[in-house]
N, C-alpha and C positions, 0 to 999 in steps of 0.2 A: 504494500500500500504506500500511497504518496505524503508525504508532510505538504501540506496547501497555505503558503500563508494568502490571505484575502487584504488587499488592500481598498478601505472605501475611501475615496475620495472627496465625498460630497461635502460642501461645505454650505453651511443655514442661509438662506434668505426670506425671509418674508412670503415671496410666493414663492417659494420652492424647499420644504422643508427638508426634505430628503425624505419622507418614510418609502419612497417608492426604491431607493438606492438601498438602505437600511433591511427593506424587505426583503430584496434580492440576497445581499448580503445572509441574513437569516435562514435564507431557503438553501442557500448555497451552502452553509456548515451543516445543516440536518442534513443535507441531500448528501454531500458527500462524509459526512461522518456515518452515517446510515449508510457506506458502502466501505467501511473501516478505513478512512485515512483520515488522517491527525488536522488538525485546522488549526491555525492562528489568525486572531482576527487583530489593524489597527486602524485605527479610526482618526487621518492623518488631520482633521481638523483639530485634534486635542491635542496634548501634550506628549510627549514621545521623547525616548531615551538613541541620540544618534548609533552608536555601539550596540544597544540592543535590536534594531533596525538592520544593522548591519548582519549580527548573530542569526536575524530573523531570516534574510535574502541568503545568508549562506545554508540554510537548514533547509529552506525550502526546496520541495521536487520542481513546484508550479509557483509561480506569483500570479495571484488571481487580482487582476484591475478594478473593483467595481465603480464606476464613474458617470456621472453627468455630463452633460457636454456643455461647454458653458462658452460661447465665440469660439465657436469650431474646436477647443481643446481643453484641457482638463481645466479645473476649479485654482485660482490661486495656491488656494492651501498645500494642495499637491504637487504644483512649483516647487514652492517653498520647502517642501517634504523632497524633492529632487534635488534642489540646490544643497540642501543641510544631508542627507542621508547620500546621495548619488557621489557627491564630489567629496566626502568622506571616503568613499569607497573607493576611491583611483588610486590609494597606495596598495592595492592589493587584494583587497576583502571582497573589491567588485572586477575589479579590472588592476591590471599592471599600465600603466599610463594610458595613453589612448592609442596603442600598438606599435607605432610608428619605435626603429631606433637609427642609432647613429649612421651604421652603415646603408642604410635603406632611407634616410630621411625623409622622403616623398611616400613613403610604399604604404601600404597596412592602415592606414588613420582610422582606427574602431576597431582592431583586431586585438585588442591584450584582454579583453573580457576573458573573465573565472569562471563563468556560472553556465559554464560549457554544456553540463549533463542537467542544467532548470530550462524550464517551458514556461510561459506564460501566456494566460489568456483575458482580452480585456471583453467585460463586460461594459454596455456604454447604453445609458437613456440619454432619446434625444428628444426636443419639440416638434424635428422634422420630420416629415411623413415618408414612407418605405418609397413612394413614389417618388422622390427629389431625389432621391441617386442612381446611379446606372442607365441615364436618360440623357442626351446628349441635348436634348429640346427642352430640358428642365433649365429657369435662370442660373440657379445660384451654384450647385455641383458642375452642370457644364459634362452631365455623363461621367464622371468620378464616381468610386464606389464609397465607402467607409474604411476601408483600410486604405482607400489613395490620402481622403481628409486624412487619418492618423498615423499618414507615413512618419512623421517627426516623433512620435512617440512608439511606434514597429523601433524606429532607429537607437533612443534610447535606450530599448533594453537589448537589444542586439547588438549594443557597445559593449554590454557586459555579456555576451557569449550565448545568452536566451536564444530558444527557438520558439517560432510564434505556434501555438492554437488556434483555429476558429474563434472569430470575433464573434460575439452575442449582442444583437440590438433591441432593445425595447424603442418603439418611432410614434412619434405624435403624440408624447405623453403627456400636454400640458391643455391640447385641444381636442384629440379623438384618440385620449386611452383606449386601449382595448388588454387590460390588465389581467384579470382573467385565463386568457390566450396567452398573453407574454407568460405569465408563467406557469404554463402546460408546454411552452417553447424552450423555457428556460428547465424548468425539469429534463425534458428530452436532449437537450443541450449537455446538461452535464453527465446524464447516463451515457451519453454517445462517448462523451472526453474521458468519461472517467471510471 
């Protein structure tokens, strides 16, 4: 069985509290504890110990994303949670610098990632509807899918040696939830990964 740590991302607004991120979260430790692997959950809008963050990405099989989508990309908080935890981790514990060395100067740039034998998969709610991507006559994607939007953060963890999973989207959840269904999707989501 897998050690999973879950990371939620979401951080409080006013119209957006997060129970729909929180839920997932929740369904995601039953579901996969209820198939005997280990979970750890952090919930990067609190308080967090950098070194134990660290301890946590080293132990885990999978880093599980749970995230809002907030201007196409993750929640400040979880910057902030990348900036203080990610760049901790380039002496070693995530990555040996950023690949590159002396004799190869130009070569490698993302290749000293550790976390060669972790996977991870992002979970993402968006406001946008299933139909705005993969449509080339749609405005705003331009026929881009959801892992084209989240190539920047595919890249991040693939600095550190990650291989990707199947992305999980929950779409239109702020105008035409259909919550329910999301999670009869997301159950079957993680029985297929996991």
């Amino acid at each position: 069985m897998s050690n999973v740590l879950i990371l939620n991302a979401h951080h409080y607004y006013p119209f957006a509290e997060g129970k729909l991120n929180a839920t997932l979260v929740q369904a995601a430790e039953e579901l996969l504890k209820a198939k005997g692997h280990k979970v750890r959950i952090v919930h990067v809008g609190e308080t967090y110990d950098v070194e134990e963050e660290l301890a946590n990405h080293q132990w885990a099989d999978v880093v599980f994303l749970q995230s809002p989508v907030n201007w196409m990309g993750v929640p400040w908080t979880f910057k902030k949670y990348m900036d203080d935890v990610y760049t901790a981790g380039m002496g070693g514990a995530l990555c040996h610098g950023d690949g590159r060395n002396e004799s190869a100067p130009k070569e490698n740039y993302g290749a000293g990632g550790t976390l060669t034998d972790t996977k991870y998969m992002l979970s993402l709610t968006f406001n946008a509807p299933e139909e705005a991507f993969n449509n080339p006559d749609e405005y705003l994607f331009q026929g881009k899918s959801v892992d084209d939007l989240w190539f920047p953060m595919h890249m991040n963890f693939r600095f550190f040696g990650m291989q990707p999973m199947e992305t999980f989207v929950c779409y239109d959840v702020m105008k035409n939830a259909d919550v329910e269904n999301d999670f009869k999707r997301f159950a079957a989501h993680i029985d297929k990964h996991f």
